[in-house]
C-alpha positions in Angstrom: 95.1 103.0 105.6 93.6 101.1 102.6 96.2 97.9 103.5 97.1 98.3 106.9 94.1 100.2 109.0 91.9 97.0 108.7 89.8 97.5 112.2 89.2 100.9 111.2 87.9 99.4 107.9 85.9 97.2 109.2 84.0 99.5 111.4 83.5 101.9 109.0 81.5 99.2 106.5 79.5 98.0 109.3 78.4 101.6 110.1 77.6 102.3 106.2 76.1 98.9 106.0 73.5 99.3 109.2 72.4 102.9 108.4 71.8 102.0 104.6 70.5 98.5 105.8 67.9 100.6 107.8 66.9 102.6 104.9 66.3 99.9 102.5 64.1 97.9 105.3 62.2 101.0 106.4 63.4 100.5 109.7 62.1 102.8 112.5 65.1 105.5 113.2 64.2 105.0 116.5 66.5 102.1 116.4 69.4 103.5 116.2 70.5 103.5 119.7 70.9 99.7 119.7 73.0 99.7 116.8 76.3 100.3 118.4 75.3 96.8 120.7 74.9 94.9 117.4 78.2 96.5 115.8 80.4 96.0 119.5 78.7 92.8 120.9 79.6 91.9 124.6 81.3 93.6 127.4 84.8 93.5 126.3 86.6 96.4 125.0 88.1 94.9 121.3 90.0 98.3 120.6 90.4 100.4 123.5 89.9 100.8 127.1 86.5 100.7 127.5 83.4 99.0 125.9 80.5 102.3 126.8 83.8 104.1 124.9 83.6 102.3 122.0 79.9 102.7 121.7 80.1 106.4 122.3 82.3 106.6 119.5 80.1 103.9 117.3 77.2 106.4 117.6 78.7 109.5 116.9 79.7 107.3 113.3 76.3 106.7 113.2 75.3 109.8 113.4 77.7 111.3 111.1 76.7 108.8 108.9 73.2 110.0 109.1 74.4 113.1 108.2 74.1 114.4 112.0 76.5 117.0 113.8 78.6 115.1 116.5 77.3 115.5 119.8 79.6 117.6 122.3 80.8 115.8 124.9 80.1 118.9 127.4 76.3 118.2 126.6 73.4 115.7 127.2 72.0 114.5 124.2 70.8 111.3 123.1 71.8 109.2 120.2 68.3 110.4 118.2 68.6 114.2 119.0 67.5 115.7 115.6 66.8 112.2 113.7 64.1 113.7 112.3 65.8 116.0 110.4 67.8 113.0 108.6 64.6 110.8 108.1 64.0 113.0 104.7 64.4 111.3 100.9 67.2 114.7 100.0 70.3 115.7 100.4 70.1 116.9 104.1 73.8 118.3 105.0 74.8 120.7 107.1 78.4 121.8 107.5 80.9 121.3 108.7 81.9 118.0 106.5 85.0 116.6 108.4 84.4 115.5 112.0 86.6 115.3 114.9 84.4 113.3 117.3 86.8 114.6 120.1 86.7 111.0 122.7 87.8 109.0 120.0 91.1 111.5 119.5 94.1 110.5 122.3 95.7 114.0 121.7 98.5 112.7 120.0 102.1 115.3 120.6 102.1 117.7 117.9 105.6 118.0 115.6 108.8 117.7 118.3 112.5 115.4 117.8 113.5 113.4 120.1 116.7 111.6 120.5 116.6 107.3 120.9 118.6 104.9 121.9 120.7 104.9 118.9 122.7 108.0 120.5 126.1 107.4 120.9 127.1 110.0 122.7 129.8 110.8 119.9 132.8 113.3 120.7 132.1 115.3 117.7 128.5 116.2 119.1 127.3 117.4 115.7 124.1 117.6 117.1 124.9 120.5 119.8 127.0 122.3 117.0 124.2 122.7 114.4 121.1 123.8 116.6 120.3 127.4 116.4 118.8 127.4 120.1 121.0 125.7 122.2 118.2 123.2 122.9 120.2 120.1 122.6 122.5 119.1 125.1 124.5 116.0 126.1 122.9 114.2 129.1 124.9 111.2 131.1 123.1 108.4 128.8 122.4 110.3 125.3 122.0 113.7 124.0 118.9 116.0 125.2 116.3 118.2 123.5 115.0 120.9 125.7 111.0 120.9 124.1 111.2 124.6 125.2 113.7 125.7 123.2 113.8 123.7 120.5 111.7 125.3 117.0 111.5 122.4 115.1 114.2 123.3 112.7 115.2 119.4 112.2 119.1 120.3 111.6 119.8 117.7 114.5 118.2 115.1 112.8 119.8 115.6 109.4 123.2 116.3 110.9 123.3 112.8 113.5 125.7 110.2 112.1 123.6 107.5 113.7 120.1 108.5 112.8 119.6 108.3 116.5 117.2 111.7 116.2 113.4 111.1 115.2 110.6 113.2 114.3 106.8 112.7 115.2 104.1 114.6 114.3 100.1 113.8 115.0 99.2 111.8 111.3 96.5 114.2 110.9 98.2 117.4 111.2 101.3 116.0 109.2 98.0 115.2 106.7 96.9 118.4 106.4 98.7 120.3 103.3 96.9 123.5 104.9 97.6 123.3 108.6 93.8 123.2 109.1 94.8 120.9 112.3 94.7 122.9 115.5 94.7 121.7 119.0 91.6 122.4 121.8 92.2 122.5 125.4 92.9 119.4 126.3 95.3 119.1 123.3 93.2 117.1 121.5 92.9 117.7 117.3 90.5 120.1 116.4 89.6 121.6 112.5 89.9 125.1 111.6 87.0 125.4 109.5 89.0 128.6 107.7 92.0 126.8 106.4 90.2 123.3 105.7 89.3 122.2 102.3 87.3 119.2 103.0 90.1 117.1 101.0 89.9 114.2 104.0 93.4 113.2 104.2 93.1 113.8 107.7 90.3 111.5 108.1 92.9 108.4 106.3 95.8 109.2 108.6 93.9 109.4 112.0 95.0 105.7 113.6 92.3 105.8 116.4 89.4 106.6 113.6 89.0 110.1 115.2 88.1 111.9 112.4 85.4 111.1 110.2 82.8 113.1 107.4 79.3 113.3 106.8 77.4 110.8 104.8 74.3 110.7 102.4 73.5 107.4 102.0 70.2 106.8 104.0 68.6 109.6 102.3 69.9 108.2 99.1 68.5 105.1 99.6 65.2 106.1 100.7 65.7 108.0 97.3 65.8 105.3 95.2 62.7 103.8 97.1 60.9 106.4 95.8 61.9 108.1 92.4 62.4 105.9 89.5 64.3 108.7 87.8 67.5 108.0 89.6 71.2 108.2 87.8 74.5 107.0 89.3 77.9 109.1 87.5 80.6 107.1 88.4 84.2 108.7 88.5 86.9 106.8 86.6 88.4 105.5 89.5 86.0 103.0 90.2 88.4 100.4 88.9 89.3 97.7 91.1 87.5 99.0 94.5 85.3 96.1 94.6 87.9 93.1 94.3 90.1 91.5 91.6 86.8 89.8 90.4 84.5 92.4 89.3 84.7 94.0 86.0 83.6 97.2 85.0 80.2 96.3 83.8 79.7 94.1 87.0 80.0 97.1 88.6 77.6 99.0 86.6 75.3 96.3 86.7 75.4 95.5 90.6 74.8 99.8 90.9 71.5 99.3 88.6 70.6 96.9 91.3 70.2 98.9 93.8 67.8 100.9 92.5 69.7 103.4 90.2 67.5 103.4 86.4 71.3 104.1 84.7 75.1 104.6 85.4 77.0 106.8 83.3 81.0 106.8 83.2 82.2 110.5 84.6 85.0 110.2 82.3 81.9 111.0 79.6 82.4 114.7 81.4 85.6 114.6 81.7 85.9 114.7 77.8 83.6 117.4 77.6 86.0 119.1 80.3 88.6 118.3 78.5 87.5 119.8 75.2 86.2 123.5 77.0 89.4 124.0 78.9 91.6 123.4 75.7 90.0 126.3 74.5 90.0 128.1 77.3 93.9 127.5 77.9 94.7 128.6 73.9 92.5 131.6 74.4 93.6 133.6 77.5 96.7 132.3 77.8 98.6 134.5 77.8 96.9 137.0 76.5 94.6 137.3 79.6 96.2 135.2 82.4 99.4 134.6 83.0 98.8 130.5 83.5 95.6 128.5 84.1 94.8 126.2 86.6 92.1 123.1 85.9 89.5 122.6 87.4 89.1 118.9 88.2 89.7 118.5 91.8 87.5 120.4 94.2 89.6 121.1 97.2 92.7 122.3 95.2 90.1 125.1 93.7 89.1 125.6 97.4 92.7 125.9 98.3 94.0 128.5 95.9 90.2 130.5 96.8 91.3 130.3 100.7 95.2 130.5 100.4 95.5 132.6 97.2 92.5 134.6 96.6 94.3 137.1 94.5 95.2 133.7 91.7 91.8 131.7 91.9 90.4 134.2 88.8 93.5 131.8 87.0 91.6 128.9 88.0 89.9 127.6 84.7 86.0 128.6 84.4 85.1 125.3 82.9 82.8 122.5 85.5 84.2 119.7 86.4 83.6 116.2 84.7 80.9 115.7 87.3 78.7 118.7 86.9 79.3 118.1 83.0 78.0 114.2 82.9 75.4 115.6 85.0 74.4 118.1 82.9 74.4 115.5 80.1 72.0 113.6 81.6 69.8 116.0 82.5 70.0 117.4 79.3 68.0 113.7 78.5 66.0 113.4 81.5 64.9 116.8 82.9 63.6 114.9 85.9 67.0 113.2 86.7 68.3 112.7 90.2 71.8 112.3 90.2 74.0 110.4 92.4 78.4 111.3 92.1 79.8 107.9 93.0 83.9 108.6 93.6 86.8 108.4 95.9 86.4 112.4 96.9 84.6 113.7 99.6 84.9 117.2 98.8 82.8 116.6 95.7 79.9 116.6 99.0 80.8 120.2 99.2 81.0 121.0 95.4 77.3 119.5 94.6 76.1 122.4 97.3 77.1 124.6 95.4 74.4 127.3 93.6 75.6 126.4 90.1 75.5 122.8 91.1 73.0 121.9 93.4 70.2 121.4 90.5 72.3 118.4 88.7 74.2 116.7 91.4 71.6 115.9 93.8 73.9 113.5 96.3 77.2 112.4 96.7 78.8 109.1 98.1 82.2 107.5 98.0 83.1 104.0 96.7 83.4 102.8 100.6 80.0 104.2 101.4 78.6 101.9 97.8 80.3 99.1 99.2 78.4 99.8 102.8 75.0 99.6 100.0 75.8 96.6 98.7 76.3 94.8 102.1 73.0 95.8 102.9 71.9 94.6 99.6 73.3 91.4 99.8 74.4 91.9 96.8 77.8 89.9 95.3 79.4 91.7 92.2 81.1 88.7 90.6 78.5 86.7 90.6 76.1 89.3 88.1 75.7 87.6 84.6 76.7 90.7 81.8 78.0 90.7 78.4 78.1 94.6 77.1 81.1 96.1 77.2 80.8 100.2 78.8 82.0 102.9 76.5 80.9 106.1 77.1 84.2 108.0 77.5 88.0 108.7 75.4 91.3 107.2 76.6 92.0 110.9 77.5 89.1 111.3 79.6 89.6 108.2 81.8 93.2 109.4 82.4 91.5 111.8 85.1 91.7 109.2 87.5 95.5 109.7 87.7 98.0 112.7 88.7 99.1 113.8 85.6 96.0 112.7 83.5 94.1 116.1 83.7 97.1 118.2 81.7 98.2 115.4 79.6 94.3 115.0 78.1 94.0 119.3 78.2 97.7 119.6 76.4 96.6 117.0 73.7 93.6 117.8 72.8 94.7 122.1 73.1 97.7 120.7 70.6 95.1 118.8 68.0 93.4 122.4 67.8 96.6 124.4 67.9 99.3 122.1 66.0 101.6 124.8 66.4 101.2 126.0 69.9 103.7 124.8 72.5 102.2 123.8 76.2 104.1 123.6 79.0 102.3 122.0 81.4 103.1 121.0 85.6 101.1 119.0 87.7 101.3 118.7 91.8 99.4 115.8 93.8 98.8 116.4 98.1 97.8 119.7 98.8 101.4 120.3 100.5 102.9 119.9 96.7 99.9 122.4 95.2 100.8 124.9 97.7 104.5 124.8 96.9 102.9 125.0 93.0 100.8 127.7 93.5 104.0 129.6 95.3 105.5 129.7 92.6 102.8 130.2 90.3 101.9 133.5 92.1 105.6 134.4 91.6 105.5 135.1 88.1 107.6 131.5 87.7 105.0 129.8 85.7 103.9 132.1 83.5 102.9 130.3 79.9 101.8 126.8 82.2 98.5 125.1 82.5 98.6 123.9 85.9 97.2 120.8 87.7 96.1 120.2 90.8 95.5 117.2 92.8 94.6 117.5 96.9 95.7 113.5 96.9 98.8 111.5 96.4 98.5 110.1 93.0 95.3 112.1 92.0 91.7 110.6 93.0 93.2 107.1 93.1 94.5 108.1 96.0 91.1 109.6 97.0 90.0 109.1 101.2 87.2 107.6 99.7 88.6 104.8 98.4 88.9 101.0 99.1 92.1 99.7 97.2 95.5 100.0 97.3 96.3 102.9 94.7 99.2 100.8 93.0 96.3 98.2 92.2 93.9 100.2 91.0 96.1 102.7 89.2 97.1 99.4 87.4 93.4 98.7 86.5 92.3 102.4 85.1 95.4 102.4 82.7 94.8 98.5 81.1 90.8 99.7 81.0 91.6 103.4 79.8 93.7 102.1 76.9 90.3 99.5 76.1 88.7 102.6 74.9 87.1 102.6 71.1 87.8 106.7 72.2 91.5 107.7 72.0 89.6 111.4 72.4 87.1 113.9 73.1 86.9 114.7 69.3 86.6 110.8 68.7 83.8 110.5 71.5 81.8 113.4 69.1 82.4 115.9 71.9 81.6 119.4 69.8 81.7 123.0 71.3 81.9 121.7 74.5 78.9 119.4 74.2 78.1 115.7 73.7 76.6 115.1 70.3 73.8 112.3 70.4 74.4 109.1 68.4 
């Protein structure tokens, strides 16, 4: 989506940018119901049928960006129904988190084969032979799947000579590592709330922009218009999202801009993080637990709660980088307010938590920052710095990347524990942690600290993201590796804790 899905992009940015434009000039919410005119000038449909269609589906962006339920398309309401309830300076959210604003879905066909024109009609018929059913047949122009009969097996497609056999699937529900993608009655996608862990892959696949989650940035903003005691954590993949042009300290800079008194590295936590589940890893397992899973990413820990209940007391107990940088700060400023800046959307979820909710205090993605600093007007490259930023190890920047979570645990467990050996097995998109966690519950990785990642490539590949993951993955390994920390010992991280220089 990040290359190719440019309209959707654009859309997007202008929605961010108008709501947190709105916040910034104190503009009456009232307003909102022109905004979809100044988004979708004119009387010409641009992307689908209708113009009033893409409005509809404008506003119900709006609104989610607001932090609104969708509307229901069975029942009058107007753009503004329950604006007031948005028009606060805290995190106002009310679940669900992912959207389907159900015009904007076309019903796509759920997961069938079907045979192109690339059938030759050939006198072997492997096709026939392998299926289990009898669902495919040879018609007078090519071979035939009866829909009816056929289960989805896929043995016609492997078995064809000619590749002249296709799957399709609806992108979301091919997405969705947790078959949380059902179907209402008109066919159209629809979220069950019991199987979904808010990890928005759904949400990146979706070519019509049907899906979409909740936001937080007008009551951020309005926020920072009011508290000076406002801190931005930033998670480590916050390389490269803003162009080829900004640095690192640009960033930080342009962030201090719009109102935030400081911005802290989240790979500062992720040391900490690193450091606790060492310890926890050397002294349960396996003494206690047969493996141990980290903690990093939200929705894999939501997975294994949903999916596996009977394994998520082998997830580790340690918090995640985010909840441990805020804690850091608040550990310094008692009346912190503390903004998670990162390509995740389920951390949304994870700051509503009871054992979070009093350090994380909102959550945006990098998209929803870049919608800010539209409205700002403000240009990264062009912000005069000279500091270089380093708060965080070499170990605790890896986070960013699949793989980077076990390698900094194993190390650091292994600087401890010279003599302990670690295996160690990592999975990234939640159809890969499921597989994992199979196996896991098996007995068949007994000894293993496990990692799991809900995204391909770990948080680089995050749905809240704006580059290409090859780019920025690039860009967090050259600025990981500029560290004056090669680890969480080095960054004086003792018992868990960040001693002050």
């Amino acid at each position: 989506m990040k290359e190719s899905y440019v309209n959707l992009i654009n859309i997007r940015r202008q929605v961010f940018t108008k709501i947190a434009k709105m916040a910034y000039d104190e503009t009456d919410l009232s307003e909102l119901e022109k905004l979809s005119f100044d988004i979708l000038p004119g009387e010409v449909a641009i992307y689908r049928d209708s113009i009033f269609r893409e409005r509809a589906i404008v506003d119900e962006r709006l609104r989610l960006t607001l932090g609104l339920d969708v509307r229901k398309p069975t029942e009058y309401h107007r753009v503004t129904d329950g604006i007031s309830e948005a028009n606060v300076d805290e995190t106002q959210f009310i679940e669900p988190l992912v959207n389907v604003i159900t015009f904007a879905c076309e019903a796509c066909p759920t997961k069938s084969f079907y045979v192109t024109d690339n059938c030759r009609k050939c006198l072997a018929h492997p096709c026939t032979n392998v299926c289990p059913t009898n669902a495919v047949s040879i018609g007078k122009e090519r071979a035939i799947i009866d829909q009816d009969k056929c289960i989805k097996c896929g043995r016609c497609k492997e078995t064809c000579p000619y590749s002249a056999i296709v799957k399709y699937e609806r992108p979301c529900a091919e997405a969705c590592g947790v078959n949380a993608i059902d179907s209402d009655y008109l066919g159209r996608a629809q979220i069950n709330a019991a199987r979904c862990v808010s990890c928005g892959n759904c949400i990146i696949q979706c070519p019509y922009g049907a899906i979409s989650d909740k936001s937080q940035i007008y009551q951020l903003v309005k926020a920072l218009k009011k508290n000076n005691h406002m801190y931005a954590i930033i998670a480590p993949s916050f390389l490269a999202q803003f162009g080829p042009l900004a640095s690192p300290i640009q960033i930080f800079e342009g962030i201090k801009q719009l109102g935030f008194k400081d911005v802290v590295e989240v790979s500062l936590g992720a040391d900490i993080t690193t450091l606790r589940e060492a310890k926890e890893f050397l002294e349960r397992v396996p003494s206690e637990n047969p493996y141990m899973g980290t903690s990093c990413c939200n929705s894999w820990t939501i997975m294994v709660k949903k999916l596996f209940p009977d394994q998520y007391q082998y997830i580790s107990d340690s918090s995640s980088p985010m909840v441990e940088t805020a804690k850091y700060i608040k550990n310094k400023d008692p009346e912190a307010k503390i903004t998670f800046i990162g390509p995740c959307i389920s951390k949304k979820l994870e700051a509503l938590r009871e054992d979070v909710k009093d350090y994380v205090h909102f959550v945006i993605t990098f998209e929803e920052l870049m919608g800010m600093f539209v409205a700002k007007g403000i240009e990264l490259s062009e912000i005069e710095v000279s500091k270089e930023i380093q708060d965080a190890s070499t170990l605790g920047r890896g986070y960013a990347i699949a793989g980077g979570v076990a390698e900094a645990v194993k190390n650091t467990a292994q600087k401890i524990d010279p003599f302990r050996e670690i295996n160690v097995e990592g999975a990234s998109t939640l159809h890969e942690c499921v597989k994992l966690m199979r196996l896991a519950k098996a007995g068949k990785k007994n000894g293993y600290l496990l990692e799991g990642m809900a995204c391909f490539g770990g948080c680089i590949g995050g749905p809240g993201t704006i580059a290409s993951l090859n780019r920025v993955k690039k860009a967090v390994t050259e600025f990981k590796n500029q560290s004056e920390y090669k680890t969480p010992f080095d960054n004086d991280i003792i018992d868990g804790k960040l001693r002050d220089k």
